[in-house]
N, C-alpha and C positions, 0 to 999 in steps of 0.2 A: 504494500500500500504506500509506504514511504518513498520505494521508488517512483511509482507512479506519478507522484506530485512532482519528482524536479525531471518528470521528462518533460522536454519543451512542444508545445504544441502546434500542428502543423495545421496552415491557414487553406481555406480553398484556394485562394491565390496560388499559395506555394504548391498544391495539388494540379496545378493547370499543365498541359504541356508544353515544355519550355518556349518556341514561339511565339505562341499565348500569351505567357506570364512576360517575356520579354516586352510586346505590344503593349502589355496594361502597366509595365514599367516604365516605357517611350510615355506613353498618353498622361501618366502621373507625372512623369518631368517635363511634359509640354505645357501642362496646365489643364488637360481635361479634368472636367466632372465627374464628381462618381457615375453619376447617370449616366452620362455618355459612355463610361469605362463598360458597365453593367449591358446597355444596349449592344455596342461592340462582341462581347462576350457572345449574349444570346444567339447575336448572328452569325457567331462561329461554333454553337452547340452547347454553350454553358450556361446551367443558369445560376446565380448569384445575385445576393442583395447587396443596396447599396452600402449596408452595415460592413459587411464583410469584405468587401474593397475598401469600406473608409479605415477598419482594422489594420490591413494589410497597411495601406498607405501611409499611417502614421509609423509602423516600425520603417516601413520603407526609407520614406524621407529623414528620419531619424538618422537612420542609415549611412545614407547617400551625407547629411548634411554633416557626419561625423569625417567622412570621406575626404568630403571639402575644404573643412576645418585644417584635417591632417597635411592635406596636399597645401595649402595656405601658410603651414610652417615650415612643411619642407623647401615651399620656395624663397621664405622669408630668408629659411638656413642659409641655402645655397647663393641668394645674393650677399649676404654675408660673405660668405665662403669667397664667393668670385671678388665683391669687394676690395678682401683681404686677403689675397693669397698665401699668405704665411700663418694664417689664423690655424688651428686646430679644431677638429668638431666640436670636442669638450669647452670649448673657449666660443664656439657660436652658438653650442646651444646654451650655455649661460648668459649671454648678449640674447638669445632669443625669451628666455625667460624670465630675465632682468625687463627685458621691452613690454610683456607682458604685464609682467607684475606692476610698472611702473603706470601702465595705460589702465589697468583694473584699478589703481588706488585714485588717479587723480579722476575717476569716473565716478568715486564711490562721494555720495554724501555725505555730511558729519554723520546725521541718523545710523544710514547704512554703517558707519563706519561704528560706534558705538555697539552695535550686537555682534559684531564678529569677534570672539572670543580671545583676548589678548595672550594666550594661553597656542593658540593657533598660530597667530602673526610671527608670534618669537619663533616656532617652530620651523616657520615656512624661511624664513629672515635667515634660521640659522641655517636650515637647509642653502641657501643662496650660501654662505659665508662659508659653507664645508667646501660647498664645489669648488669656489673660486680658489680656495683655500689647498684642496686636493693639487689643483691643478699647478699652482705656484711651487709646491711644493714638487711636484712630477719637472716642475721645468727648471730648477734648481739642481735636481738630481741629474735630469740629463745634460745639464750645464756641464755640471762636475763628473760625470763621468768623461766627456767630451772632454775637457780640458785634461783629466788623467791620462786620457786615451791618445791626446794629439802631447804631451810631454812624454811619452813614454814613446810614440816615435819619433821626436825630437831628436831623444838622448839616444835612438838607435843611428838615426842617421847619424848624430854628430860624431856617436863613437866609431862608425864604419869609413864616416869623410876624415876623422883625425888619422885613422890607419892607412887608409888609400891612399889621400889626397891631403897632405899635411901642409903645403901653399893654402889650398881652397879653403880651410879648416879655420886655419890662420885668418885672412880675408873677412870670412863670414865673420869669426870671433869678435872681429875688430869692427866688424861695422856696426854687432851689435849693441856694441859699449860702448861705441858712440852714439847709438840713436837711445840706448840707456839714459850716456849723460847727458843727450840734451833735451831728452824728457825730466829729468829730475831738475835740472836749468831754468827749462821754460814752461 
């Protein structure tokens, strides 16, 4: 019995054959009627109330407008993305969620502003403060790892150009000490 209840239930709509259900998906994104959806049907063999197409159509459009939503951040991302070509996702989708968050507060009224639970704000606030937070910290490490990684072939070449090449070695040595001191100079 307990199963029974969380199995999801299927709509005549979703019983149609797919053609069908395709057509009365077109005519809901065009802007038909129920009645006109329901007529259409008939005169291809179904019958149906307006009830149970207007059923169908709000999960529908629910649906489709979740779809929309999603495709609407993703493009948001990706100008981002293109924008900044050195950006990272992690670092657009924070820029994408920081824009949100910022466009939902200065929307919101004092009123509205007063019942949302301060308890929540922080949470969300902090959430914002980890990511940025993760992320600073991910690009610090791979700072330093790079920076380990690029002295550690330094001191290979230098050791390999002082044994070969002990003029060039010399050369380099020297030019570096002087752009050393006249960085400590200037």
């Amino acid at each position: 019995m307990e199963q029974e209840k969380r199995r999801r239930s299927i709509g005549k709509v979703d019983r149609l054959p797919p053609e069908l259900k395709d057509t009365v998906e077109q005519m809901l994104l065009t802007g038909c009627t129920y009645r006109e959806i329901v007529a259409f049907l008939k005169e291809n063999g179904e019958e149906m109330s307006q009830m149970a197409v207007c059923t169908y159509a709000k999960k529908y459009m629910a649906t489709v407008e979740m779809i929309n939503v999603a495709q609407s951040n993703f493009s948001l991302l990706m100008d981002e993305m293109n924008r900044y070509p050195d950006l990272d996702t992690s670092e657009a989708l924070i820029r994408l969620a920081s824009h949100h968050v910022m466009n939902a507060l200065t929307g919101i009224t004092e009123d509205q502003m007063k019942e949302v639970p301060v308890e929540k704000l922080i949470k969300e606030t902090n959430g914002l403060i980890r990511a940025a937070a993760y992320k600073k910290r991910i690009e610090v490490q791979s700072r330093e790892s790079y920076e380990a990684g690029l002295e550690a072939v330094k001191g290979l070449v230098f050791e390999a150009m002082a044994k070969e090449k002990p003029e060039l070695y010399r050369q380099v040595n020297e030019y570096l000490t002087q752009k050393k001191k006249e960085g400590l100079e200037g």
